[in-house]
MIMAR-724055 format. One record per residue (C-alpha): residue in three letters; x, y, z. Coordinates in steps of 0.02 Angstrom, whole numbers, plus 50000, padded with zeros to 5 digits. Layout:
N
ALAXYZ/...
***
This chain:
514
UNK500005000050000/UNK501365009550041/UNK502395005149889/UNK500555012149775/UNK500545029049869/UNK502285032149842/UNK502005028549628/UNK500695039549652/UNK501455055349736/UNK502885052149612/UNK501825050249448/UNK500965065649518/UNK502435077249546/UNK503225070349360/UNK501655076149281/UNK501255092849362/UNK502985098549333/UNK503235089949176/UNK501545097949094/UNK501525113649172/UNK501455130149053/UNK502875140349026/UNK502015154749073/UNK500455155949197/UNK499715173449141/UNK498885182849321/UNK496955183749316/UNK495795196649384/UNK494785183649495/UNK496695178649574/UNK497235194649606/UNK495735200649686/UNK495525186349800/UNK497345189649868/UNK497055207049854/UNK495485208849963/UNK495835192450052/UNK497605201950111/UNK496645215950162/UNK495605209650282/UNK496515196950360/UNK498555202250336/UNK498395221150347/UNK497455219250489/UNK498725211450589/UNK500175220750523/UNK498895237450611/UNK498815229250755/UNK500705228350777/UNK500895247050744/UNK499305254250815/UNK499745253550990/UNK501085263051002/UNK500735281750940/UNK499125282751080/UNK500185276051228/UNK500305289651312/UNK498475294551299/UNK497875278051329/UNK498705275151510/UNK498025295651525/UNK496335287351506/UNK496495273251631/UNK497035284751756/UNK495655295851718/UNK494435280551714/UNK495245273051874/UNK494755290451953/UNK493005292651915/UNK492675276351981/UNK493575274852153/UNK493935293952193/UNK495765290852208/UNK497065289852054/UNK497765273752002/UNK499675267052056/UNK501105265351955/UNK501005248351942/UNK499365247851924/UNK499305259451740/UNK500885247751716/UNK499875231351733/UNK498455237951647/UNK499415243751484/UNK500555228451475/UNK498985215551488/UNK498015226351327/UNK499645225951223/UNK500025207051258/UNK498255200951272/UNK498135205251090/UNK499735188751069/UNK498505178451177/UNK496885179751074/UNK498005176450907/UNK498575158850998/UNK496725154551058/UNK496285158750854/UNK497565148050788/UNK496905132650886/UNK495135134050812/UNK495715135250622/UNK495725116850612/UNK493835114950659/UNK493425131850532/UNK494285127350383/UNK493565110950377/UNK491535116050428/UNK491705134950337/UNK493105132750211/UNK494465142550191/UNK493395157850106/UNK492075154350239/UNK493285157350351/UNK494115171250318/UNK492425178350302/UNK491785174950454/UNK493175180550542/UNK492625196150506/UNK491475195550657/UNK492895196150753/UNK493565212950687/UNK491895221450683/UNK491545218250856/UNK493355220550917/UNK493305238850826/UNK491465243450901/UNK492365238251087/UNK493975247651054/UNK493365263250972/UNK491755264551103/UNK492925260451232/UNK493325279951297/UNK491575283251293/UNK490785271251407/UNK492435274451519/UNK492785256951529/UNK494625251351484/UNK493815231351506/UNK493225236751334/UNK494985237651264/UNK495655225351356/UNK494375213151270/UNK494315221051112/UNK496125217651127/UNK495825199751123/UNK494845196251020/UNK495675204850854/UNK496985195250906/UNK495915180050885/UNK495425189850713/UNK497275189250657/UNK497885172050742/UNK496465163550631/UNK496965176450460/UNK498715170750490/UNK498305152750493/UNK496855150450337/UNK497645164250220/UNK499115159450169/UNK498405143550152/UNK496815150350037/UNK498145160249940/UNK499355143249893/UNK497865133949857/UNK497105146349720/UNK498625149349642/UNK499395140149483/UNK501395131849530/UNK502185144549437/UNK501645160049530/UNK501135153849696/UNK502755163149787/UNK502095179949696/UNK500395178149758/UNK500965171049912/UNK501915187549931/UNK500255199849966/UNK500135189850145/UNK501895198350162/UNK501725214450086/UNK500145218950160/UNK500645214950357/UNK502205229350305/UNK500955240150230/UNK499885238450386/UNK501145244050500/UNK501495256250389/UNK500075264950393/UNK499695261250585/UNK501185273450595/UNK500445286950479/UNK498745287850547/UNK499645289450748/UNK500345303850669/UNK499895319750795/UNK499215328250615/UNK497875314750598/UNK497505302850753/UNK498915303650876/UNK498275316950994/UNK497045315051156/UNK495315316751102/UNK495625307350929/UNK496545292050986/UNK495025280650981/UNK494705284750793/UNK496435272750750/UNK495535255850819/UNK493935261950732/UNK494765260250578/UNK494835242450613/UNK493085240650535/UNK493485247150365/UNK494755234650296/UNK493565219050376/UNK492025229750298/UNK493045229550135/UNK493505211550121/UNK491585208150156/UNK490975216850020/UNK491875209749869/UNK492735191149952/UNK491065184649958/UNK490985184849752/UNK492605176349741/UNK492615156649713/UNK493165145549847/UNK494665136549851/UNK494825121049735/UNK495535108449843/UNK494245112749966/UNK492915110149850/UNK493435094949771/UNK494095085049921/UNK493015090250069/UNK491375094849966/UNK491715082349838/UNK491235096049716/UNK491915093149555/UNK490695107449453/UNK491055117449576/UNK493035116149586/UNK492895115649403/UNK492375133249385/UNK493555139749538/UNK494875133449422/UNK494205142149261/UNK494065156949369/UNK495625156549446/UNK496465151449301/UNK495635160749172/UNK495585145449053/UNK494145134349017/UNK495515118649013/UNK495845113549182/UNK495995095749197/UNK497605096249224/UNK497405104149394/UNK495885092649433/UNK496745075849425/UNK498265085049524/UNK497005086949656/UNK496325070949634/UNK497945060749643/UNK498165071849788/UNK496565064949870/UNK496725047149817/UNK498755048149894/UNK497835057150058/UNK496605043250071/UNK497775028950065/UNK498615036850242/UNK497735041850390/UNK497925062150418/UNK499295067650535/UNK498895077650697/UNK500005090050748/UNK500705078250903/UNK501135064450767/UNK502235078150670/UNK503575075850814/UNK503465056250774/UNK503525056050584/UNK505255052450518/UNK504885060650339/UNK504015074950403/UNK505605079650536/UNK506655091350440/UNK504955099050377/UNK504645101950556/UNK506155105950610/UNK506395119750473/UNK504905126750514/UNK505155129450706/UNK507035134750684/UNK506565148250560/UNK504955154850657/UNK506125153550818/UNK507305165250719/UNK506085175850647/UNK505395181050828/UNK506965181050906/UNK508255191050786/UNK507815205050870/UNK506875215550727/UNK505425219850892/UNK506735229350979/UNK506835237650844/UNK505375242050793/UNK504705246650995/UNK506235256751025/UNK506795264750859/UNK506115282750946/UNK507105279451112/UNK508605274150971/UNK508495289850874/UNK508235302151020/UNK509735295851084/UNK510675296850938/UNK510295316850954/UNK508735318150802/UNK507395331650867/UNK505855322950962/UNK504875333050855/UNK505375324750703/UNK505745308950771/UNK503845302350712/UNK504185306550542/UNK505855298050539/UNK505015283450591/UNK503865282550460/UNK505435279050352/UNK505795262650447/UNK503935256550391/UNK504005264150218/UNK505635253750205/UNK504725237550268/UNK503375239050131/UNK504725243149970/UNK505705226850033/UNK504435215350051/UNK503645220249875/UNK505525218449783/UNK505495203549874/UNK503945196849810/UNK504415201949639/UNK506135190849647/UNK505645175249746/UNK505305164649608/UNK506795170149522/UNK507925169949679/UNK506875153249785/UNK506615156049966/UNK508125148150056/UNK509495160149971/UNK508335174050012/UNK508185167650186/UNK510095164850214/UNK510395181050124/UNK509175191250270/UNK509775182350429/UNK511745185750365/UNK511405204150309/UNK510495206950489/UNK511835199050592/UNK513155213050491/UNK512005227750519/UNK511705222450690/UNK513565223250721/UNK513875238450637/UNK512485246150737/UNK513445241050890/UNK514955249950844/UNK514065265850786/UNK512955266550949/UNK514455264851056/UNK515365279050957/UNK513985288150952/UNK514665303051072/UNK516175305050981/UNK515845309050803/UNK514155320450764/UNK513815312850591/UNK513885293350678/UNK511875295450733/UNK511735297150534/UNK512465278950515/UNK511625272650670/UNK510095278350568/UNK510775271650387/UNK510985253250486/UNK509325253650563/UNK508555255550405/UNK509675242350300/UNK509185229650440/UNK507485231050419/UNK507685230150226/UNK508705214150276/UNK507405206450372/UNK505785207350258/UNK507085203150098/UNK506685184950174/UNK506575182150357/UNK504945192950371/UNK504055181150233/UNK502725167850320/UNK503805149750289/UNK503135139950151/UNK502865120350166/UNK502805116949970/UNK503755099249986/UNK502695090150106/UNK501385076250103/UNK499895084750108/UNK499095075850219/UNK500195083750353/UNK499945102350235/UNK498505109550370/UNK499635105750534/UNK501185111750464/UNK500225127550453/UNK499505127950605/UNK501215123750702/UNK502065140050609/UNK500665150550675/UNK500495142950829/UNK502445144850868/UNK502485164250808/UNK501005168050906/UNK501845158051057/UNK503515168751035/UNK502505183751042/UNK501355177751221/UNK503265175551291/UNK504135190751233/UNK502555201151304/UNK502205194951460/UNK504175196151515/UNK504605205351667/UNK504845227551622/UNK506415226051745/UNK507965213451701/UNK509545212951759/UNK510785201451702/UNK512705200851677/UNK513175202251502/UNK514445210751385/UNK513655226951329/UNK513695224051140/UNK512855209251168/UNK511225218451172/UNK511325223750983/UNK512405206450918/UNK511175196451014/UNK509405203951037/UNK507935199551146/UNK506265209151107/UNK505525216951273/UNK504065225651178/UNK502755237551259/UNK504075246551393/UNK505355260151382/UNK507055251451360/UNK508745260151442/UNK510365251251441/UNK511755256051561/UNK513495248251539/UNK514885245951669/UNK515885231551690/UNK515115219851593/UNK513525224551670/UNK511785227551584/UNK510315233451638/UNK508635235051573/UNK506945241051645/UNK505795252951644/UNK505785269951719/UNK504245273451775/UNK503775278351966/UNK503475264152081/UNK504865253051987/UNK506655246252088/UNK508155249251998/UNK509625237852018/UNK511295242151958/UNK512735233751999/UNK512495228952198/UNK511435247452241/UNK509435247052189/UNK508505261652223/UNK506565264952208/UNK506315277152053/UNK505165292952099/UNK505225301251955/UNK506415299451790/UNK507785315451827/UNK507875308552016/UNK507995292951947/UNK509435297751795/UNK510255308351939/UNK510565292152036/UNK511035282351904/UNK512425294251855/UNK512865294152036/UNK513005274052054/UNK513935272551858/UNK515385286451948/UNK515455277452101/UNK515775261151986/UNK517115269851875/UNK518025276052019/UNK518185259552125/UNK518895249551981/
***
């Protein structure tokens, strides 16, 4: 039985890339459907990365406000500190709780059906976060928090998946590519609507999660004319009119029976061996370096460090003496950047293939990660080094969505095991992000200083301050009510010049004793 399978998957793979077209021409029905299918699910999530951080400020303003009304006393420290850290990583813990129920979706809704109902999610999460300052109730946000993430932890799951099934061999990493571009161009224009100009300012702030309900609103109103995906059709539906014409429209050819006994060969090869569950990925031999790949590269992608840029790149450039003032335009360069990258990217992959681009990104970020170390420690000492600083911030973001930044494609696989390898890669980004949000805001630990930059951690959602003496690093958060440790003196931190004045104080005392 075995022995049959194997002919099969073989005699399958010989034709399909034996008769395929030398050139697949791009449709209107395919680029819509990853067109609007991006914008509601990848944009989305690529907002909700950005989104937070322009209305900080105003946002822990409006607990402390809330927290007043209520109890007739203002809220701790701590408290605003709790508070803001649980809405920003919350939104990591709904995408997880999404990702588990995309099995279950996909396979009662389809993968359109899906994506289409998870629109429910982002309509209600916008009504929650946008009413939120009204009915003086930061629960609202908190939940509304949630559940977009649930919104994006399903979108990151089922589209990439809808997108590889609707698209023909020869273009799938192109079309694959708007799941990329459009999380960039999300974050990109998170960061221009925070601007103080449009919605960054005190009585606007809630207008940037109302947005939420356009793109979803969008995606509604032209997805649901779209075909469904042909694999889903033809092997869970058992569809074959159906699939047919998803073909013809995808395809824009009335000769599709090529891709009809692909999928069938694919069914009859799935039907001969009993579907793998995500626990039985560990055990399969074939399946390891699949696996292994997958979690290596994810691990990587959440661990390189790109966050800390990205959550500090103001504290970066104000201390690398640019004017605050400007400092929110600058930024906007580091998300234009993003989007240009992943797009050249997109246009090259099939050209290029996705390990060299891969290797290519992870190399180039480990140089610009060094160089940034050098020009951040001589920072002081030359006034055009900030400029370089800058010019390496921006060329390691370039490196990073060149190819790390791209969602990991399982194209050799059994397909059986297809869905699950899916699921895992979301599962273990949206993991990496419940861990790297929930950490501690004060760390001390006793490391080489240029470690920090050659060897990054991402501690989103809190101010980030490094002090170096001695081999000794410290990072936390200076808000009142924190302890500060430095070397073997900790102090409690009043208020930020009391607590720079000390610092200064305990670095001298350092200097002088060795």
């Amino acid at each position: 039985m075995e022995e049959k399978t194997k002919k099969e998957e073989k005699s399958h793979t010989d034709s399909s890339d034996g008769k395929a077209p030398s050139k697949q021409r791009l449709t209107v029905c395919l680029i819509s459907a990853a067109f609007f299918g991006s914008v509601g699910s990848s944009f989305l999530y690529g907002y909700n990365l950005s989104v937070v951080n322009a209305p900080a400020s105003f946002i822990k303003s409006f607990y402390n406000q809330t927290w007043l009304d209520r109890y007739a006393e203002p809220i701790g420290q701590e408290t605003v500190t709790v508070l803001w850290s649980v809405t920003v990583s919350v939104f990591a813990i709904g995408g997880l709780v999404g990702a588990l129920t995309v099995s279950f979706l996909i396979k009662a809704l389809g993968r359109k059906g899906t994506l289409l109902a998870n629109n429910a999610l982002a309509l209600i999460a916008a009504l929650l976060l946008a009413l939120g300052k009204t009915a003086r109730s930061f629960e609202m946000l908190i939940i509304g928090r949630f559940i977009i993430g649930m919104d994006s932890g399903v979108a990151l799951s089922v589209l990439p998946m809808y997108l590889g099934e609707i698209s023909p061999r020869q273009v799938r990493g192109s079309i694959g590519q708007f799941h990329a571009i459009f999380i960039c161009l999300g974050v990109f224009i998170g960061q221009v609507l925070g601007l103080p100009e449009i919605f960054g300012q005190e009585d606007r702030w809630h207008f940037l999660f109302a947005f939420l309900a356009f793109p979803a609103l969008l995606q509604l109103c032209v997805l649901p004319f779209l075909p469904e995906s042909p694999r889903f059709l033809l092997m869970e539906r058992r569809d074959e009119v159906a699939a047919e014409k998803a073909f013809q429209a995808f395809l824009g050819r009335s000769d599709v029976s090529r891709e009809l006994d692909e999928v069938h060969a694919e069914s009859r090869a799935q039907n001969t061996q009993r579907t793998a569950s995500v626990l039985e990925l560990f055990r399969k031999r074939s399946l390891r370096w699949q696996l292994i790949t997958v979690i290596v590269v994810m691990s990587c992608y959440q661990l390189c460090g790109l966050n800390a840029i990205w959550y500090y790149t103001n504290g970066i450039f104000e201390e690398a003496g640019f004017q605050k003032a400007l400092i929110p335009y600058i930024t906007l360069s580091t998300g234009g950047i993003e989007t240009l990258a992943a797009i050249i990217s997109g246009l090259v992959i099939e050209k290029i293939g996705r390990r060299p681009l891969l290797i290519f990104g992870f190399s180039a970020m480990a140089v610009f990660f060094s160089l940034l170390t050098v020009f951040l420690h001589f920072q002081d000492s030359f006034p055009w080094m900030p400029y370089l600083s800058f010019t390496s911030i921006l060329l390691l973001i370039a490196s990073f969505c060149s190819g790390p930044g791209h969602e990991l494609r399982t194209d050799r696989r059994r397909e059986g095991a297809r869905d699950d390898l899916i699921h895992s890669l979301s599962s273990i980004t949206l993991i990496h992000c419940v861990c790297v949000s929930v950490l501690k805001q004060q760390i001390c630990v006793d490391v080489p200083h240029s470690l920090i930059y050659l060897f990054p951690y991402s501690f989103p959602h809190s101010q980030l301050t490094q002090l170096s003496s001695k081999n000794v690093l410290m990072m936390f958060s200076l808000s009142n009510g924190h302890r500060i440790c430095l070397g073997d003196s900790s102090f409690q931190c009043t208020d930020r010049m009391t607590a720079t004045r000390q610092i200064i104080k305990v670095i001298n005392k350092i200097k002088n004793s060795q």
